[in-house]
N, C-alpha and C positions, 0 to 999 in steps of 0.2 A: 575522513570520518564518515562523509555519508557515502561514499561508494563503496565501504565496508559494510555498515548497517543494511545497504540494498540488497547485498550480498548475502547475508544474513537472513533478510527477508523472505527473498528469491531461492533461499535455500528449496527444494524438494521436503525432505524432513519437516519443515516450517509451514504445512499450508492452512494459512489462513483465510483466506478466499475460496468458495467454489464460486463454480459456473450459476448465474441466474436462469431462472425458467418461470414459467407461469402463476406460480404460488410463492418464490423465493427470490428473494434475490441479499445480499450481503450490505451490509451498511457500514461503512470501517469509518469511526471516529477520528478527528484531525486533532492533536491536542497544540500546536498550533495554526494560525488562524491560513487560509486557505494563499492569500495578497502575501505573507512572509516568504520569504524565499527556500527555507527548510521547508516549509509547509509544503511549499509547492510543487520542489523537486520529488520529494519523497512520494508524496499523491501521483506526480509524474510518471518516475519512474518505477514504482514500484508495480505498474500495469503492464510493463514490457515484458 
């Protein structure tokens, strides 16, 4: 189920993140906590 959802994420179509620069940068909220293990894969991997 999470290697779906990443999937999902990572879609092209899906973009939720840009690139940070001087003035910006993105801030993605965790709904949970960073130490859970869903938390932390997803934060993970969703950077790849």
């Amino acid at each position: 189920n999470i290697v779906a959802n990443l999937c999902q994420y990572s879609h092209p179509d899906y973009n939720m993140m840009e690139g940070a620069n001087d003035g910006y940068q993105d801030i993605i909220p965790l709904f949970l906590p960073i130490y859970h293990i869903y938390g932390l894969v997803i934060c993970l991997f969703a950077s790849l």
